[in-house]
Jmol script that loads the backbone (N, CA, C; Angstrom):
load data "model"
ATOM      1  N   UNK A   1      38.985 -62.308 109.506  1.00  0.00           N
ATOM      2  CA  UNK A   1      40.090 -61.419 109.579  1.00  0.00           C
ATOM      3  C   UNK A   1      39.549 -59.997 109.776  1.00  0.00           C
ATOM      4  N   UNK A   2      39.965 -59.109 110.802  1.00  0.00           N
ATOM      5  CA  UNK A   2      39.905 -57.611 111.052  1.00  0.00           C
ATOM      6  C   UNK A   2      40.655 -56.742 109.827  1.00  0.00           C
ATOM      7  N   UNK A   3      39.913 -55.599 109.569  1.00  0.00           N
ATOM      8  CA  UNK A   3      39.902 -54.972 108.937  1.00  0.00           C
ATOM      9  C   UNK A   3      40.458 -53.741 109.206  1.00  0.00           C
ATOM     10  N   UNK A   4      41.659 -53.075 109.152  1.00  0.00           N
ATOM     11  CA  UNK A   4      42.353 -52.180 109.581  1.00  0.00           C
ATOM     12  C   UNK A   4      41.233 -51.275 109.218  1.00  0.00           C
ATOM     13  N   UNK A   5      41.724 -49.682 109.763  1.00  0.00           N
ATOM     14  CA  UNK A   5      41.161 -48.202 109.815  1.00  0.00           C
ATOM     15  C   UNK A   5      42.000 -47.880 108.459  1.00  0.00           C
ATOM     16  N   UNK A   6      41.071 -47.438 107.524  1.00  0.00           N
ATOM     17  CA  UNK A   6      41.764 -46.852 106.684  1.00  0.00           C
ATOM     18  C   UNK A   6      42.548 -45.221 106.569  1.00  0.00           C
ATOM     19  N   UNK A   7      43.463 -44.903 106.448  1.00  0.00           N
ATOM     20  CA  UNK A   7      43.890 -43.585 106.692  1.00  0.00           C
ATOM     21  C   UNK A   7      42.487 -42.383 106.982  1.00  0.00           C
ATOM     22  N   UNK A   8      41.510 -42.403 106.351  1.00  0.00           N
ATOM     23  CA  UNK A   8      40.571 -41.362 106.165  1.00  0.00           C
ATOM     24  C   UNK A   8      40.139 -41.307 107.600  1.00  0.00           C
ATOM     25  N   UNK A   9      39.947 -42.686 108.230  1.00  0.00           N
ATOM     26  CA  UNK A   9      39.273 -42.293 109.447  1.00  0.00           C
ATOM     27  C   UNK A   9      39.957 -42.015 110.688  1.00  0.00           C
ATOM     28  N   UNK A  10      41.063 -42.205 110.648  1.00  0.00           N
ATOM     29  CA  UNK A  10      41.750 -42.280 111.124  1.00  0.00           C
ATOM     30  C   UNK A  10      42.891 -40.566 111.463  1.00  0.00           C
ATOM     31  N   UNK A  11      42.217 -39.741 112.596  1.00  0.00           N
ATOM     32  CA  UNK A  11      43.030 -38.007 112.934  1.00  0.00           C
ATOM     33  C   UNK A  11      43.524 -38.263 113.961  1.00  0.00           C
ATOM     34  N   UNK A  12      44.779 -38.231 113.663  1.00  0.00           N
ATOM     35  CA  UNK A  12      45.735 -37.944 115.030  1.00  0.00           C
ATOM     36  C   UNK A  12      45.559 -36.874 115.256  1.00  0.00           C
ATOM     37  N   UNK A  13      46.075 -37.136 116.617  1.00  0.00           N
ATOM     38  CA  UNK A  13      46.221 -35.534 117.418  1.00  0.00           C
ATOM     39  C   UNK A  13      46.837 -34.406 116.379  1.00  0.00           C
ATOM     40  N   UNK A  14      47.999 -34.859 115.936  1.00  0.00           N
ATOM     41  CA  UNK A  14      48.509 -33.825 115.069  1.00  0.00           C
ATOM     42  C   UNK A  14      48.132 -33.130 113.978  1.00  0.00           C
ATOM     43  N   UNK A  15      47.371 -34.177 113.317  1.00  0.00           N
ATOM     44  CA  UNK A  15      46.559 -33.784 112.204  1.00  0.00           C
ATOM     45  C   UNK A  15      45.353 -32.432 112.562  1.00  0.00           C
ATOM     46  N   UNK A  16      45.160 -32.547 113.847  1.00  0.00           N
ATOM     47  CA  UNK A  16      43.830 -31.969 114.321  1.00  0.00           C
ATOM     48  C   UNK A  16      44.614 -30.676 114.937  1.00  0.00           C
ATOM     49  N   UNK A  17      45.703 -30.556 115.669  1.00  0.00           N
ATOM     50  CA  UNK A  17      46.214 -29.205 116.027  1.00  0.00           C
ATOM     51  C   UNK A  17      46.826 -28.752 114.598  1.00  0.00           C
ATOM     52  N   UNK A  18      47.495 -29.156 113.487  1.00  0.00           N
ATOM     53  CA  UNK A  18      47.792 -28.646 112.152  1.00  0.00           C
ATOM     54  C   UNK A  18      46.385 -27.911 111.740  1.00  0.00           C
ATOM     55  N   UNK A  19      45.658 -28.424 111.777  1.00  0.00           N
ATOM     56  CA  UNK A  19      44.387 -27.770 111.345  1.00  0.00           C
ATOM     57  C   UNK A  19      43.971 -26.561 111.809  1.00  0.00           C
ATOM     58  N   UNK A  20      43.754 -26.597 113.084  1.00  0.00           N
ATOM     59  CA  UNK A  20      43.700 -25.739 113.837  1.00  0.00           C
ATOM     60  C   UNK A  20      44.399 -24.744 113.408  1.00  0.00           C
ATOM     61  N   UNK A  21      45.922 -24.608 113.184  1.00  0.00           N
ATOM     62  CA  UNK A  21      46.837 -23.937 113.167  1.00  0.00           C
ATOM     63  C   UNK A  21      46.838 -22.786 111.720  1.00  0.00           C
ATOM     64  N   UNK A  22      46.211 -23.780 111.216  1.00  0.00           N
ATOM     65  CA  UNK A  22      46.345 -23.612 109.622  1.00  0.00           C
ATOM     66  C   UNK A  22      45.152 -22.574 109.775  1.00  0.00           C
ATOM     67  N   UNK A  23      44.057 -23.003 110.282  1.00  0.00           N
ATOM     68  CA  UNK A  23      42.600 -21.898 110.280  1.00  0.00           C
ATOM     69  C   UNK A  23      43.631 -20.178 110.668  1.00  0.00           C
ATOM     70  N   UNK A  24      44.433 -20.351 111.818  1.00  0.00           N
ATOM     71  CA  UNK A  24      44.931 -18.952 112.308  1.00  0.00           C
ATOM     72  C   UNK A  24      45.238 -18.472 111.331  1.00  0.00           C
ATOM     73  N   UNK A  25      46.338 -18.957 111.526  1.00  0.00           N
ATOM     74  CA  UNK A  25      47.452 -18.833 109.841  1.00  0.00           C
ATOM     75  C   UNK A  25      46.963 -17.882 109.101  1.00  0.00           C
ATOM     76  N   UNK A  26      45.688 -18.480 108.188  1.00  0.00           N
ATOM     77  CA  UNK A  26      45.695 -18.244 106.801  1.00  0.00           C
ATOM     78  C   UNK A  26      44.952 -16.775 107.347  1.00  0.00           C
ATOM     79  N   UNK A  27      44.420 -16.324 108.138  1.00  0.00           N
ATOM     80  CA  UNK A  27      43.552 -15.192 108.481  1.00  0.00           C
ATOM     81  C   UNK A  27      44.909 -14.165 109.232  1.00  0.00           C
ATOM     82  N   UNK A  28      45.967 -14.339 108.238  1.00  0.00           N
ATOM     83  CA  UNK A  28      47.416 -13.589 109.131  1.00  0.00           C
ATOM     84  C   UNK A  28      47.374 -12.420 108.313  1.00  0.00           C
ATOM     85  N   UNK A  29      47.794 -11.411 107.956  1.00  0.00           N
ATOM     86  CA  UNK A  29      47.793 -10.154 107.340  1.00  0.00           C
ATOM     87  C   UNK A  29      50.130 -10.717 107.185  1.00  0.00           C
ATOM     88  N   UNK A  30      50.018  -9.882 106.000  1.00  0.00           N
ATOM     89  CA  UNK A  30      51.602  -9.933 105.981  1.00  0.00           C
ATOM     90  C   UNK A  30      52.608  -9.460 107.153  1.00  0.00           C
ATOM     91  N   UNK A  31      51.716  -8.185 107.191  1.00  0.00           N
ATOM     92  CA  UNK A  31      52.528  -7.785 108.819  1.00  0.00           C
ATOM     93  C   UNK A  31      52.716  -8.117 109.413  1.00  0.00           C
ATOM     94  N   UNK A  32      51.451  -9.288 110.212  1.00  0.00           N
ATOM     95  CA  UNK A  32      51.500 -10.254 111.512  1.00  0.00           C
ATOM     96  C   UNK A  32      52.546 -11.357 110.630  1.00  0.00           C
ATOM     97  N   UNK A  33      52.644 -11.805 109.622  1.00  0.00           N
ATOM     98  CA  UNK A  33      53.819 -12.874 109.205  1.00  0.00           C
ATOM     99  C   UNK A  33      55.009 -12.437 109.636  1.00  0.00           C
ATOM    100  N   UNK A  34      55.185 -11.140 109.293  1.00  0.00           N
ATOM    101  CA  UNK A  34      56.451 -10.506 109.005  1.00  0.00           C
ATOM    102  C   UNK A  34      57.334 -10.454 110.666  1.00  0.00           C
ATOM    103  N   UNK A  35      56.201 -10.080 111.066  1.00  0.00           N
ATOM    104  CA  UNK A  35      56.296  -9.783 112.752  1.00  0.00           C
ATOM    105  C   UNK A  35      56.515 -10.882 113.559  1.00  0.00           C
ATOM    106  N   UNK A  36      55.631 -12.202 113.501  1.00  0.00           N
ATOM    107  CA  UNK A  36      56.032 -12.963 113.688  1.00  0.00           C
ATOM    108  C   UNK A  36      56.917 -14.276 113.685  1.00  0.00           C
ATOM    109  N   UNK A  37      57.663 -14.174 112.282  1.00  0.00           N
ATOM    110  CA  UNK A  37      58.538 -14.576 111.702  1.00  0.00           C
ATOM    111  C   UNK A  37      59.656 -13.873 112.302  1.00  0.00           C
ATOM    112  N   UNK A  38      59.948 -12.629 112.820  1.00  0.00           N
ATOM    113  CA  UNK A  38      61.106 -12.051 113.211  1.00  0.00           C
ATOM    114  C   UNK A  38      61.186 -12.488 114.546  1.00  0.00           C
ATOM    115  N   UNK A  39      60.135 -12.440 115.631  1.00  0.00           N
ATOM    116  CA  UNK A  39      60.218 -12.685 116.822  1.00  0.00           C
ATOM    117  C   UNK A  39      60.585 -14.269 116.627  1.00  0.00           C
ATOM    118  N   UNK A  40      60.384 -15.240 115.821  1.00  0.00           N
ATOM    119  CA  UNK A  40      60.513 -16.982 115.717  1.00  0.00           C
ATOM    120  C   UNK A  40      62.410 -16.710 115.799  1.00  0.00           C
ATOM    121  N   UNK A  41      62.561 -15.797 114.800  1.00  0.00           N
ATOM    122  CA  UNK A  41      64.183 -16.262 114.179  1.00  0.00           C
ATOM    123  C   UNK A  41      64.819 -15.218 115.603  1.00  0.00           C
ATOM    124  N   UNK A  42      64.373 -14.304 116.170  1.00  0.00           N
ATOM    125  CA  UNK A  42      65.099 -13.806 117.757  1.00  0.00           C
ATOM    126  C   UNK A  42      65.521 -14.587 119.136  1.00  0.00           C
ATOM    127  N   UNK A  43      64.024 -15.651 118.511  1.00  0.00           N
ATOM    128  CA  UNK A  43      64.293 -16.827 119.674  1.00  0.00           C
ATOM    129  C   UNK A  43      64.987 -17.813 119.268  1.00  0.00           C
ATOM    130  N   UNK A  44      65.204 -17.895 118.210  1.00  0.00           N
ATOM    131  CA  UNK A  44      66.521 -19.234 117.874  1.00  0.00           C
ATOM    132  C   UNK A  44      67.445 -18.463 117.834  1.00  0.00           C
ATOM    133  N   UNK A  45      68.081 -17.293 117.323  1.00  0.00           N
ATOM    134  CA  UNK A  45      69.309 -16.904 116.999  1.00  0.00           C
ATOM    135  C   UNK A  45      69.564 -15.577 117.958  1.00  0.00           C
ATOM    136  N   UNK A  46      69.018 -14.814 118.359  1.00  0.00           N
ATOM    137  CA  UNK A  46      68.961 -13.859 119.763  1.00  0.00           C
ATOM    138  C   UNK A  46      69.393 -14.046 120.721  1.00  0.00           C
ATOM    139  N   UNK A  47      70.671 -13.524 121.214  1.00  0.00           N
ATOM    140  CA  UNK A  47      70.495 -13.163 122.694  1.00  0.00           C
ATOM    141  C   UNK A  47      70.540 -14.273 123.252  1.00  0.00           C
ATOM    142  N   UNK A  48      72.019 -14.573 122.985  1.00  0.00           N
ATOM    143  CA  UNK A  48      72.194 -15.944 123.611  1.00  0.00           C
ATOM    144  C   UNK A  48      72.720 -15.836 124.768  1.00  0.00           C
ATOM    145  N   UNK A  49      72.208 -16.853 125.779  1.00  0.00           N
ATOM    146  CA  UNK A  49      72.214 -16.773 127.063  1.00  0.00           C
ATOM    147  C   UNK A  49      73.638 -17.587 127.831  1.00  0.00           C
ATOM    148  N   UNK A  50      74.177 -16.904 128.841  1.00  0.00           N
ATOM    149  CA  UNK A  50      75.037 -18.276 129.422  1.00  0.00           C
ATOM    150  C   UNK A  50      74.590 -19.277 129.934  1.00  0.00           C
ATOM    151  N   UNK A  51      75.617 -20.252 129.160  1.00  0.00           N
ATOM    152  CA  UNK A  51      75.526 -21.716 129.477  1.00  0.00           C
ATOM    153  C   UNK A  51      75.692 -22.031 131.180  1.00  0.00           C
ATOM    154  N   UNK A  52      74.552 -22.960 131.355  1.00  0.00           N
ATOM    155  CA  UNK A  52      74.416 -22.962 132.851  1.00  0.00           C
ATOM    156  C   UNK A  52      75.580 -24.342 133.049  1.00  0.00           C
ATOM    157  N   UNK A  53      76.292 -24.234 133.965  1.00  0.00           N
ATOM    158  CA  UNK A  53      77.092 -25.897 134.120  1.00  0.00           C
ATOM    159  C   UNK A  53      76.511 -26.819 134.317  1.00  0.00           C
ATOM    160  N   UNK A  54      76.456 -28.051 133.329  1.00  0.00           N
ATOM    161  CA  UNK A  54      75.656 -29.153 133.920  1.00  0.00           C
ATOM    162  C   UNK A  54      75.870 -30.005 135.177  1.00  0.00           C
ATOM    163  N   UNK A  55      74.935 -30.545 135.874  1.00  0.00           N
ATOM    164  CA  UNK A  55      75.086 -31.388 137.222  1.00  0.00           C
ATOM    165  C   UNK A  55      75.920 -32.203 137.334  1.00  0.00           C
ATOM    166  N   UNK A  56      76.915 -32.355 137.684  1.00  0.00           N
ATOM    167  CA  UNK A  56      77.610 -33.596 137.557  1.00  0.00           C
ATOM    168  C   UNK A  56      77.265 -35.163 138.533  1.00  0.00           C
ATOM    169  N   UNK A  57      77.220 -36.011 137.813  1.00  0.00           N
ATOM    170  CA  UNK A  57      76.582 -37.327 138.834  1.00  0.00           C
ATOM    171  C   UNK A  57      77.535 -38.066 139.489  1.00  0.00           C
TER     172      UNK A  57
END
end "model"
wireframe off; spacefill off
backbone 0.3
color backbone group
């Protein structure tokens, strides 16, 4: 009988760009949070654009 990969050895892609992400991150100064946290919530809630008509088939 085969022997599965146990979680440890086993890095998804995601696991490996989280990481990545996390190295930036933590080297952020509050300002760059602050700053970039405002520009995140401008692009979800900012300046909303008109709705284009969808294609009809």
């Amino acid at each position: 009988m085969k022997k599965g990969k146990t979680s440890a050895e086993i890095i998804s892609l995601g696991t490996r760009l989280a990481e990545k992400t996390r190295t930036v991150a933590n080297q952020l100064s509050d300002e760059d949070r602050t700053r970039l946290l405002q520009r995140g919530l401008q692009m979800i809630y900012g300046g909303r654009r008109e709705k284009k008509p969808a294609h009809r088939r």
